[in-house]
mmCIF file of the N, C-alpha and C atoms, coordinates in Angstrom:
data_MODEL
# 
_entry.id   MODEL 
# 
loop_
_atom_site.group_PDB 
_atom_site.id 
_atom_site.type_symbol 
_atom_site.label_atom_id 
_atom_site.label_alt_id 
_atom_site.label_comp_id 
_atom_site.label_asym_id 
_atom_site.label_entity_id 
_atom_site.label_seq_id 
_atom_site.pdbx_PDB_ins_code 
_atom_site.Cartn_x 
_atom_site.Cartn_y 
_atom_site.Cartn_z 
_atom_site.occupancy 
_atom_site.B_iso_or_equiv 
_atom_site.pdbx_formal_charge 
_atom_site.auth_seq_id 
_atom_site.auth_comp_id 
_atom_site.auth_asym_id 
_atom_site.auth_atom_id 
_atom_site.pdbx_PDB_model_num 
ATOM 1   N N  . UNK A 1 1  ? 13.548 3.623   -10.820 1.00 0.00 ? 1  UNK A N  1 
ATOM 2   C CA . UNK A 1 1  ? 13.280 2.401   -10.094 1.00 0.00 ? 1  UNK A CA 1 
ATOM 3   C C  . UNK A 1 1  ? 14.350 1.367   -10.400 1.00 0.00 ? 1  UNK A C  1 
ATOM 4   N N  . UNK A 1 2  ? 14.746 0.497   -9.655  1.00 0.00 ? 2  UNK A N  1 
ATOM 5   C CA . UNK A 1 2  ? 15.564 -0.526  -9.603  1.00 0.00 ? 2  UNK A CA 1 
ATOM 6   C C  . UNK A 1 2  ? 14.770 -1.496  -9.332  1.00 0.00 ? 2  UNK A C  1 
ATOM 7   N N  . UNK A 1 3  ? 15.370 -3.018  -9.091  1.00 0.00 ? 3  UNK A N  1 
ATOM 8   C CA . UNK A 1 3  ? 14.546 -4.062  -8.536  1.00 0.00 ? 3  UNK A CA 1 
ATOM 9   C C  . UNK A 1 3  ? 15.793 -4.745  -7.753  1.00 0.00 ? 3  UNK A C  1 
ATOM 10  N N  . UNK A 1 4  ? 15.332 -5.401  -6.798  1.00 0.00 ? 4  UNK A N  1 
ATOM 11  C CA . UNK A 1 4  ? 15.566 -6.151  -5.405  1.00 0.00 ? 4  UNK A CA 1 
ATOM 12  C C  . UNK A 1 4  ? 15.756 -7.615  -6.040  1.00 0.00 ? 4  UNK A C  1 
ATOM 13  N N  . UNK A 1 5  ? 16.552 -8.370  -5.828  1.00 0.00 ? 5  UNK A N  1 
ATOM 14  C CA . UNK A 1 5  ? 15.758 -9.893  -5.609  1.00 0.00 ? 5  UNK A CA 1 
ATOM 15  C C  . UNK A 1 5  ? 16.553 -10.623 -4.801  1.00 0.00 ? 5  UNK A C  1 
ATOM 16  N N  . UNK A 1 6  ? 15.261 -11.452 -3.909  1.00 0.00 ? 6  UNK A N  1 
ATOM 17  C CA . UNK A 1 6  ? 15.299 -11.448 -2.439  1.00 0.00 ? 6  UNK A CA 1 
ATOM 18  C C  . UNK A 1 6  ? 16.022 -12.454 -2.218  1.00 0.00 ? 6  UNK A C  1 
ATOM 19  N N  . UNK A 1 7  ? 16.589 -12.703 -0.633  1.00 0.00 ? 7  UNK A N  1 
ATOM 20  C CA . UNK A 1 7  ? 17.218 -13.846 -0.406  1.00 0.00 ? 7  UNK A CA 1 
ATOM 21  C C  . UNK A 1 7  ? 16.561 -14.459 0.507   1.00 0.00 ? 7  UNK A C  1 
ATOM 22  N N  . UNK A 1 8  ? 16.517 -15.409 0.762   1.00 0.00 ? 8  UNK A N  1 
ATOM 23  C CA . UNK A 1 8  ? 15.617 -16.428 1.985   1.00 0.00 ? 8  UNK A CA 1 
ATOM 24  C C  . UNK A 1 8  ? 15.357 -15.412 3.804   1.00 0.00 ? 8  UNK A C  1 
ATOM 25  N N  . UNK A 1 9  ? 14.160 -15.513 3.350   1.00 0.00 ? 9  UNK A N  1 
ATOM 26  C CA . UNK A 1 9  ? 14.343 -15.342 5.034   1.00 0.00 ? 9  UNK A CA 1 
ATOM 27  C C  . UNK A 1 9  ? 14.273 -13.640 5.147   1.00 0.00 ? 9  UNK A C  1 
ATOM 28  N N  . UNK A 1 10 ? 14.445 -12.617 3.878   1.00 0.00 ? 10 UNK A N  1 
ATOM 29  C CA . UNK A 1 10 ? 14.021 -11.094 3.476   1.00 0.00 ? 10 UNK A CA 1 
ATOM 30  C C  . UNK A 1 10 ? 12.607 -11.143 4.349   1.00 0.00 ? 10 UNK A C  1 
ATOM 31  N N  . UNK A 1 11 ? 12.881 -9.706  4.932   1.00 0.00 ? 11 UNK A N  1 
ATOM 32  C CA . UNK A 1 11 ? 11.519 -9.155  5.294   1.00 0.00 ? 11 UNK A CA 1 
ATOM 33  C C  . UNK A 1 11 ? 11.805 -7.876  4.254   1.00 0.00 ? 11 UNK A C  1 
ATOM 34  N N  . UNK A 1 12 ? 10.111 -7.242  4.627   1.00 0.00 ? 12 UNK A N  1 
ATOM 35  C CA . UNK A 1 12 ? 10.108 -6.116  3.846   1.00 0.00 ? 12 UNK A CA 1 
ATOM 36  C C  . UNK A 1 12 ? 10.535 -4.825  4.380   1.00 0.00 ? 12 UNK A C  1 
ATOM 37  N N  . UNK A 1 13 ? 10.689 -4.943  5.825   1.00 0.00 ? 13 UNK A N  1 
ATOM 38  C CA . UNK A 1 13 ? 11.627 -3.914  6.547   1.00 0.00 ? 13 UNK A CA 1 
ATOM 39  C C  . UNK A 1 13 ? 13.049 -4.188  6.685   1.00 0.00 ? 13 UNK A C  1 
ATOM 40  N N  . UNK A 1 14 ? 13.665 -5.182  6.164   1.00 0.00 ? 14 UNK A N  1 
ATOM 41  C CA . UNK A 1 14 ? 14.910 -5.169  6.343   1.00 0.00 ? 14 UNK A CA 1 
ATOM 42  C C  . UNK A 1 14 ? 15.229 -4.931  5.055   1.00 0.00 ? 14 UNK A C  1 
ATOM 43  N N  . UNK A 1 15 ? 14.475 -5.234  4.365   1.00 0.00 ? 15 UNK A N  1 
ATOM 44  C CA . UNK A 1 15 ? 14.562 -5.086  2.252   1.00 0.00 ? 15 UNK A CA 1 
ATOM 45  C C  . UNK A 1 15 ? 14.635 -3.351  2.864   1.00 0.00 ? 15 UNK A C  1 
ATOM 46  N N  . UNK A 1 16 ? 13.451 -2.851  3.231   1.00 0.00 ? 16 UNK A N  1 
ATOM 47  C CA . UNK A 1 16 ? 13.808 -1.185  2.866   1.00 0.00 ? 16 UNK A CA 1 
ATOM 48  C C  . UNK A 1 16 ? 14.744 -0.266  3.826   1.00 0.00 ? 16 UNK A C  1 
ATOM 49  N N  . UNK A 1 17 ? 15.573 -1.064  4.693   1.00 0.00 ? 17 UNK A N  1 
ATOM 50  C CA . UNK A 1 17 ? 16.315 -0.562  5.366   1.00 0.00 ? 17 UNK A CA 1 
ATOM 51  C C  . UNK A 1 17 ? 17.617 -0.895  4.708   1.00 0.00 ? 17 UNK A C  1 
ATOM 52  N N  . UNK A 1 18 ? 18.245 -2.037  4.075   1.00 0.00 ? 18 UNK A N  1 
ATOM 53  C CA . UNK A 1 18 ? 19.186 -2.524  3.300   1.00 0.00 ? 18 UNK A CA 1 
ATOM 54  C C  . UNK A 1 18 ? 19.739 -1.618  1.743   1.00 0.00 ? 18 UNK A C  1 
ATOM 55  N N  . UNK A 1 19 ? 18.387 -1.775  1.381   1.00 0.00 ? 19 UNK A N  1 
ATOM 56  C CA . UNK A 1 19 ? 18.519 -1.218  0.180   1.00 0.00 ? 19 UNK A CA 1 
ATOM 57  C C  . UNK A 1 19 ? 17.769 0.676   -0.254  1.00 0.00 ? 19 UNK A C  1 
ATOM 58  N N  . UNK A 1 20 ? 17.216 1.011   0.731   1.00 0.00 ? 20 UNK A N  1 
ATOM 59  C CA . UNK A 1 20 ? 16.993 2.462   0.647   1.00 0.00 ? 20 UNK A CA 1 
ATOM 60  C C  . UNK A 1 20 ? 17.164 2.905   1.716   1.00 0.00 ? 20 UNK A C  1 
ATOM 61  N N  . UNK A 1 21 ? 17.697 2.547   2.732   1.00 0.00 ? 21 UNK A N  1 
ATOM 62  C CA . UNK A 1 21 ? 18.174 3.381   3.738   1.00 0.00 ? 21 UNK A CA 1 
ATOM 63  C C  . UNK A 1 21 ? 17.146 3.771   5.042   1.00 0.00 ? 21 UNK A C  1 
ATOM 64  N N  . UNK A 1 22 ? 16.604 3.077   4.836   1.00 0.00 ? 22 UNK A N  1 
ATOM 65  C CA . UNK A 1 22 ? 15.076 3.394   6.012   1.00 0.00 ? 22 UNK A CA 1 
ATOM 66  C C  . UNK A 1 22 ? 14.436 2.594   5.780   1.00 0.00 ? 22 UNK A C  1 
ATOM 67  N N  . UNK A 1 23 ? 13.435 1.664   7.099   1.00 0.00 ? 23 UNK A N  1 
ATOM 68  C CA . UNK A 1 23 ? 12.650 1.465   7.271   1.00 0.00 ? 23 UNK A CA 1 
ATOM 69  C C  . UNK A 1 23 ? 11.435 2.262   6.823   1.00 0.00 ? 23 UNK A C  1 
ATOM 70  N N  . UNK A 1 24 ? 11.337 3.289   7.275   1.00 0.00 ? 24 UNK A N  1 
ATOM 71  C CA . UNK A 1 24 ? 10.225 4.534   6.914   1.00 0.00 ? 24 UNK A CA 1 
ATOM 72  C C  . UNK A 1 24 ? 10.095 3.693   5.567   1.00 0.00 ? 24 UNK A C  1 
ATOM 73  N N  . UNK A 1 25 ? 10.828 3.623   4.749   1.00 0.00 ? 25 UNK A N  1 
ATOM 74  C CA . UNK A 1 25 ? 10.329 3.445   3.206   1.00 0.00 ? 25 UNK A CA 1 
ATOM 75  C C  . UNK A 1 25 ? 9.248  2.018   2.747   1.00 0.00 ? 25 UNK A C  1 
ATOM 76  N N  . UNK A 1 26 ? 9.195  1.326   4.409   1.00 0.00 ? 26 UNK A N  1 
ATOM 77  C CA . UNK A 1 26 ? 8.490  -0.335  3.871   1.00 0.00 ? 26 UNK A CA 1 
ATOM 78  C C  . UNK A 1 26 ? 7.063  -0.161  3.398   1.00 0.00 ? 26 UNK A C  1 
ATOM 79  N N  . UNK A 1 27 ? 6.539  0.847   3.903   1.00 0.00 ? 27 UNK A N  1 
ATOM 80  C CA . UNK A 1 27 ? 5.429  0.961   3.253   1.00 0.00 ? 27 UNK A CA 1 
ATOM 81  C C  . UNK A 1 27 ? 5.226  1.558   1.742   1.00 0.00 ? 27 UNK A C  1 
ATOM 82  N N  . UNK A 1 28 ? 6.579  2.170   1.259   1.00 0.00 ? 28 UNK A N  1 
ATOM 83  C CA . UNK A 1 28 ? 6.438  2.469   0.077   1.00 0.00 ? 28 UNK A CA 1 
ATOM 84  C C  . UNK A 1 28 ? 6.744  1.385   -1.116  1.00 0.00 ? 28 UNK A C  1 
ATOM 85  N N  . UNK A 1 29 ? 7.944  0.592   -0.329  1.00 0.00 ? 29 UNK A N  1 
ATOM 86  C CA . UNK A 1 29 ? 8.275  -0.693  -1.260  1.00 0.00 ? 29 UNK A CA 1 
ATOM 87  C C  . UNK A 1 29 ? 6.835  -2.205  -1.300  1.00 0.00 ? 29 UNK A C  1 
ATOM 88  N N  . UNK A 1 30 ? 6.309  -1.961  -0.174  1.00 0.00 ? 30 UNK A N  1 
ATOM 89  C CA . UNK A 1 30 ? 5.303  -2.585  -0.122  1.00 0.00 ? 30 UNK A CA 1 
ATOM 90  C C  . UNK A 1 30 ? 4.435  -2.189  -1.194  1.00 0.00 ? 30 UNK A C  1 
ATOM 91  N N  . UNK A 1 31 ? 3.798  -1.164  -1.359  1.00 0.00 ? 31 UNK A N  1 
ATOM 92  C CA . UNK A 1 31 ? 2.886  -0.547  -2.609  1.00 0.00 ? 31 UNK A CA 1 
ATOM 93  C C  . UNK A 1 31 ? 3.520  -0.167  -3.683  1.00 0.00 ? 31 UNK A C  1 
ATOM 94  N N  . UNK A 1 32 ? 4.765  -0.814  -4.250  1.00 0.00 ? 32 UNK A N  1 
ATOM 95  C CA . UNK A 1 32 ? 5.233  -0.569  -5.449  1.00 0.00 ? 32 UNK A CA 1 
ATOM 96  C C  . UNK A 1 32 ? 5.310  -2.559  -5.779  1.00 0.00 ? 32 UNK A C  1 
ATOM 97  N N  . UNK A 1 33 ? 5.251  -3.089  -5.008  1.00 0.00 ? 33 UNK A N  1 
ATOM 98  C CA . UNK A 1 33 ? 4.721  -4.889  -4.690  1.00 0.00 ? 33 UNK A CA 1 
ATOM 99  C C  . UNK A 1 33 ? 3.881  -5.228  -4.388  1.00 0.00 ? 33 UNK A C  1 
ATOM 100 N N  . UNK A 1 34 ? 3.273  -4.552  -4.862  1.00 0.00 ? 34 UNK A N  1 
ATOM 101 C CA . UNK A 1 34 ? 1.580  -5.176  -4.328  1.00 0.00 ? 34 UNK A CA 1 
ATOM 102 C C  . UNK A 1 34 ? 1.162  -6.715  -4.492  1.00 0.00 ? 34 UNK A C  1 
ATOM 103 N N  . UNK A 1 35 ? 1.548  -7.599  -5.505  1.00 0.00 ? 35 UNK A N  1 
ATOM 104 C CA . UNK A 1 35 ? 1.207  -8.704  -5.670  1.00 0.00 ? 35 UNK A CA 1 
ATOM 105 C C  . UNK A 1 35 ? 1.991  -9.703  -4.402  1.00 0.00 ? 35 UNK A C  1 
ATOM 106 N N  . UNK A 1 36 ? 2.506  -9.092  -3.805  1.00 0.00 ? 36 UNK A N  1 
ATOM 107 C CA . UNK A 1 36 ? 3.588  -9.870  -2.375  1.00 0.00 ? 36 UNK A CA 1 
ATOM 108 C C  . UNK A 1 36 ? 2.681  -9.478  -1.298  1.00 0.00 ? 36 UNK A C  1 
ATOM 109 N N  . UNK A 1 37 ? 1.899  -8.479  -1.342  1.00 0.00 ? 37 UNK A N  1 
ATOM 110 C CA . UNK A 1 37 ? 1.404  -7.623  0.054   1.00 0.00 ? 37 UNK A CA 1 
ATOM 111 C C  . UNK A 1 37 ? 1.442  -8.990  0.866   1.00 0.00 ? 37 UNK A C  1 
ATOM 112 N N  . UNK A 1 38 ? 1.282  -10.256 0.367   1.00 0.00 ? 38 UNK A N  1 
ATOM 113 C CA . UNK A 1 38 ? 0.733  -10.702 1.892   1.00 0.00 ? 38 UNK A CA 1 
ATOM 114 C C  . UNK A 1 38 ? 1.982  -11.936 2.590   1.00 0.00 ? 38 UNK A C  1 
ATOM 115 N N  . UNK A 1 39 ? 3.133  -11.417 1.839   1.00 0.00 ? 39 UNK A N  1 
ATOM 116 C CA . UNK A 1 39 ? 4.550  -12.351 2.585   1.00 0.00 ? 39 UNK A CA 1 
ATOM 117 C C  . UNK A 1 39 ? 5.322  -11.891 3.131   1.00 0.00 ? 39 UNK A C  1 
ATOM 118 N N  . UNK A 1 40 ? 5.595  -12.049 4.292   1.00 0.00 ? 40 UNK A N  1 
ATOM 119 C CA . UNK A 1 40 ? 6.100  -11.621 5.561   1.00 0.00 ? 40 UNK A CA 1 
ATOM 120 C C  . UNK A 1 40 ? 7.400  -11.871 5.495   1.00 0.00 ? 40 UNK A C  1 
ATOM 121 N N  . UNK A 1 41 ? 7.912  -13.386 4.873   1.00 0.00 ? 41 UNK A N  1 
ATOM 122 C CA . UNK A 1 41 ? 9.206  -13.547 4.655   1.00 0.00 ? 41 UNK A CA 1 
ATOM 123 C C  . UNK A 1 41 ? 9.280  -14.477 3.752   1.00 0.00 ? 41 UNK A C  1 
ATOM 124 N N  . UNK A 1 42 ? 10.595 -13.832 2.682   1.00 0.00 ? 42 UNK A N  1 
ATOM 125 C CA . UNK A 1 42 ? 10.679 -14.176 1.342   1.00 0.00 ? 42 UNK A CA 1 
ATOM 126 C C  . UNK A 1 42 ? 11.098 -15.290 0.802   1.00 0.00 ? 42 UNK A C  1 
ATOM 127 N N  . UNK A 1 43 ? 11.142 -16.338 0.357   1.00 0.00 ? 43 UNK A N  1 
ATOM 128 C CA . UNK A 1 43 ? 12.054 -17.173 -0.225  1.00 0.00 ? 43 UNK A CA 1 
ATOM 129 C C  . UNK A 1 43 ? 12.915 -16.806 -1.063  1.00 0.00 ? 43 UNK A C  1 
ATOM 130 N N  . UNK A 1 44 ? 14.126 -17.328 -1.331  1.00 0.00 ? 44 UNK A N  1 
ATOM 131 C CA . UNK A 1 44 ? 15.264 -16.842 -2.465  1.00 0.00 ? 44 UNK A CA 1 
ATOM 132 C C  . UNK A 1 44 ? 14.687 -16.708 -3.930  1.00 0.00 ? 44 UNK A C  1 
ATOM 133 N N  . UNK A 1 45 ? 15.060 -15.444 -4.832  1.00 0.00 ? 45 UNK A N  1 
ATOM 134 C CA . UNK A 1 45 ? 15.005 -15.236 -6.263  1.00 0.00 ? 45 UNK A CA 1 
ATOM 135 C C  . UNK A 1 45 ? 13.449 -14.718 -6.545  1.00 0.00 ? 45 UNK A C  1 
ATOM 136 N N  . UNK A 1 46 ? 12.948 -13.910 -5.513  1.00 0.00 ? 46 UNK A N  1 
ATOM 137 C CA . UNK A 1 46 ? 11.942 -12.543 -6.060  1.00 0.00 ? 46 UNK A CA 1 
ATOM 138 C C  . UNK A 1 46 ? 12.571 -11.743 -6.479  1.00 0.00 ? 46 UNK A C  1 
ATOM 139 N N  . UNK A 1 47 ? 11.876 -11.638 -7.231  1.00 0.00 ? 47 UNK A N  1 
ATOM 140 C CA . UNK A 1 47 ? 11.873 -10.135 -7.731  1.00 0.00 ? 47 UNK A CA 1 
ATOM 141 C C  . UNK A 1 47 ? 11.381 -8.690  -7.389  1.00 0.00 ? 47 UNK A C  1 
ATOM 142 N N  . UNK A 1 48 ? 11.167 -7.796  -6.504  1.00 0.00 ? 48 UNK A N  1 
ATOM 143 C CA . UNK A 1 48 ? 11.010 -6.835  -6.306  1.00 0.00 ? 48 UNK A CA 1 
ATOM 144 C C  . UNK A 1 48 ? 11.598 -5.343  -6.983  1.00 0.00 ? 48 UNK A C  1 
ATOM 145 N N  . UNK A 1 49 ? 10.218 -4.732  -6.951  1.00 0.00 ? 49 UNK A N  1 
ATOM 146 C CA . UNK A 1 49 ? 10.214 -3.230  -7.805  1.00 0.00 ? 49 UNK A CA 1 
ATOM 147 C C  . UNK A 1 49 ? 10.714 -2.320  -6.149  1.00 0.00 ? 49 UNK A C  1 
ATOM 148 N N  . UNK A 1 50 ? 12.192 -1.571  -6.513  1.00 0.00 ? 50 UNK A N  1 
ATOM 149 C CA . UNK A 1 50 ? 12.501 -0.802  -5.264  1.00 0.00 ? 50 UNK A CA 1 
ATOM 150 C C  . UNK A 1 50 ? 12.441 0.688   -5.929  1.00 0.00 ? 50 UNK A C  1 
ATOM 151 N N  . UNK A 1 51 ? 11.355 1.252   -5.116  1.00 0.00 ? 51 UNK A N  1 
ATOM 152 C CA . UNK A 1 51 ? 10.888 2.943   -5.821  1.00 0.00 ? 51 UNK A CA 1 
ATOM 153 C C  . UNK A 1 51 ? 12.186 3.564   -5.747  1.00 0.00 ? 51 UNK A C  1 
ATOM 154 N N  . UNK A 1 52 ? 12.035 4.635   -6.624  1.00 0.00 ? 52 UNK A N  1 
ATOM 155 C CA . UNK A 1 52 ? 12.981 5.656   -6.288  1.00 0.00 ? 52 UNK A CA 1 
ATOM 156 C C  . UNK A 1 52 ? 12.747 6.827   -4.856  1.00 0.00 ? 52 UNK A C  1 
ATOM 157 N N  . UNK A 1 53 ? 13.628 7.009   -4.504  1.00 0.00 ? 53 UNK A N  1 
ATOM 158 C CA . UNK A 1 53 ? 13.323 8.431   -3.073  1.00 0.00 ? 53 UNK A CA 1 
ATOM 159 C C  . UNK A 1 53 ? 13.730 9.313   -3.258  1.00 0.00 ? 53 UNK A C  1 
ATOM 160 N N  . UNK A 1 54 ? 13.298 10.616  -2.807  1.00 0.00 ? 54 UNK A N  1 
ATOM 161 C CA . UNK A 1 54 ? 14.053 12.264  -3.030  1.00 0.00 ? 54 UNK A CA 1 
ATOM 162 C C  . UNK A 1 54 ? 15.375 11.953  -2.346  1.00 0.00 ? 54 UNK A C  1 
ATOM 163 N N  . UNK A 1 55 ? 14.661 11.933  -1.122  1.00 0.00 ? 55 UNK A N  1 
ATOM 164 C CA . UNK A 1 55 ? 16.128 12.002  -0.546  1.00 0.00 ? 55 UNK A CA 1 
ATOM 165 C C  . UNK A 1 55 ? 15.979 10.664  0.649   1.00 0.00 ? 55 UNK A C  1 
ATOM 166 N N  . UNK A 1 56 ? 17.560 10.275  0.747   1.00 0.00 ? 56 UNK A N  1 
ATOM 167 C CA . UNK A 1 56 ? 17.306 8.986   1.616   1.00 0.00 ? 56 UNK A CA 1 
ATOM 168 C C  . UNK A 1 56 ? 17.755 9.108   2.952   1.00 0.00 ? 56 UNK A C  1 
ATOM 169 N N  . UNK A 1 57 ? 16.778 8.678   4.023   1.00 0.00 ? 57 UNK A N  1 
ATOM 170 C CA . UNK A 1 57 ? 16.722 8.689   5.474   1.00 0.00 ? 57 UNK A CA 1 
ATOM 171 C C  . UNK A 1 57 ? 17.331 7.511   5.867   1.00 0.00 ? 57 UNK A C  1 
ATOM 172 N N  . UNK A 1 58 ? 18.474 7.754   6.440   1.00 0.00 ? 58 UNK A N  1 
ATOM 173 C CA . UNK A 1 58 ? 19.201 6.816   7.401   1.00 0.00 ? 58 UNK A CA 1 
ATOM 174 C C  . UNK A 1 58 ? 19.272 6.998   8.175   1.00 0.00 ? 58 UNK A C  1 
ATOM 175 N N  . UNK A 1 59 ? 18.745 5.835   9.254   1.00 0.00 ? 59 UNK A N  1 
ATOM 176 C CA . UNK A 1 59 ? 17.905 5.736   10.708  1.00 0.00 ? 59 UNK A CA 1 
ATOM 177 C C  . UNK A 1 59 ? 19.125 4.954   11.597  1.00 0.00 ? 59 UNK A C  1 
ATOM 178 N N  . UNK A 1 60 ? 18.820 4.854   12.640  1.00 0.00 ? 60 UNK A N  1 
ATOM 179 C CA . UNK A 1 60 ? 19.169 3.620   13.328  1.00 0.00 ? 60 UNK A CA 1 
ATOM 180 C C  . UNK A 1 60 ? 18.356 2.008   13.158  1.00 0.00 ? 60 UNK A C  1 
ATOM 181 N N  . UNK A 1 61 ? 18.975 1.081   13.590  1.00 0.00 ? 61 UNK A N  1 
ATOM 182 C CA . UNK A 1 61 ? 18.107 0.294   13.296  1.00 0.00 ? 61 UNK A CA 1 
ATOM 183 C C  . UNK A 1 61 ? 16.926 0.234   14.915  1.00 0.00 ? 61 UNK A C  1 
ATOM 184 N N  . UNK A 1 62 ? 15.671 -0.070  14.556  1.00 0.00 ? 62 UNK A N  1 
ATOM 185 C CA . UNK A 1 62 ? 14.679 -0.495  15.844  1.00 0.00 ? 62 UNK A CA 1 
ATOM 186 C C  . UNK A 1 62 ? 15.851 -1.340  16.983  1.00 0.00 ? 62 UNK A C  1 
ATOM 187 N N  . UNK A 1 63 ? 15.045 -1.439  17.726  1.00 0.00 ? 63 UNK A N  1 
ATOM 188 C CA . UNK A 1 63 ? 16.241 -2.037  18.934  1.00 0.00 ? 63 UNK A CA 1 
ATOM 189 C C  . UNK A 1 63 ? 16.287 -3.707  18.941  1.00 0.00 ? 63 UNK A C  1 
ATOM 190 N N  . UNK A 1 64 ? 14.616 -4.197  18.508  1.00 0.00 ? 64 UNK A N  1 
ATOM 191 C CA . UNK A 1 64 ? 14.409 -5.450  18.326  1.00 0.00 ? 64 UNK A CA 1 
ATOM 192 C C  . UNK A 1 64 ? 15.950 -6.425  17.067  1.00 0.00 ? 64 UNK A C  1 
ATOM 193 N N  . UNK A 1 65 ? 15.917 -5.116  16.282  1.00 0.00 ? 65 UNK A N  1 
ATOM 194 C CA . UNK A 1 65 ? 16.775 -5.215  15.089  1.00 0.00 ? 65 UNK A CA 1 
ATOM 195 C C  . UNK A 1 65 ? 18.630 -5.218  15.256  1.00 0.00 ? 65 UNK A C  1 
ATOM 196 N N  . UNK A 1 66 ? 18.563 -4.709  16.822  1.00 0.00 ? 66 UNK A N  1 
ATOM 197 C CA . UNK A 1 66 ? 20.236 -4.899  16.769  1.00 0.00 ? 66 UNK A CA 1 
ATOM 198 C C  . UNK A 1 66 ? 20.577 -5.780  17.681  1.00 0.00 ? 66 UNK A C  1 
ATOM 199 N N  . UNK A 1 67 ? 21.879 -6.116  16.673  1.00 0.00 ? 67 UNK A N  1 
ATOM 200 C CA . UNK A 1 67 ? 22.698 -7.557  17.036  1.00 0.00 ? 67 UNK A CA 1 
ATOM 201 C C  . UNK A 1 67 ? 23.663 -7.296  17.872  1.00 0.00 ? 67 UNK A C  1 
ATOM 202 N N  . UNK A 1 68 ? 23.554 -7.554  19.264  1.00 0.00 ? 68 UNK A N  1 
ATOM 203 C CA . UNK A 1 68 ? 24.252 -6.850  20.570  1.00 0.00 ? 68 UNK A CA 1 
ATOM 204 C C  . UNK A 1 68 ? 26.006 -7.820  20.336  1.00 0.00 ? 68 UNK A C  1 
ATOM 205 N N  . UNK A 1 69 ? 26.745 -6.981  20.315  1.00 0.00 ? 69 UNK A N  1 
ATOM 206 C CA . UNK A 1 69 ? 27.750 -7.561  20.309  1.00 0.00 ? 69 UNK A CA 1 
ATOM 207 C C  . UNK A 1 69 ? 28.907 -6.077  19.748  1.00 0.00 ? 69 UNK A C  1 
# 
């Protein structure tokens, strides 16, 4: 395990797409943070527990998620 710490404005799907390579993983970084479950977006200097993965899935990003240009 490693730890995260967040910058303003972090979601928890861009935290597990940034730093483990997938979205797929927000529900796992979510339940290794349980005491956050209920912040949607972070203020600067959390701390977050980022699990370890077998192997890491790199996705595209959702479509909402790309910056057309």
């Amino acid at each position: 395990m490693t730890t995260y710490r967040t910058t303003q404005g972090d979601m928890w799907d861009s935290i597990a797409y940034r730093i483990m390579g997938s979205t797929k993983y927000t529900d796992l970084l979510i339940r290794a943070n349980r005491q956050h479950i209920n912040t949607f977006f972070f203020p600067a200097g959390i701390n977050l527990t980022v699990p370890d993965v077998d192997e890491p899935i790199y996705d595209k990003l959702p479509p909402w998620k790309v910056v057309p240009g």
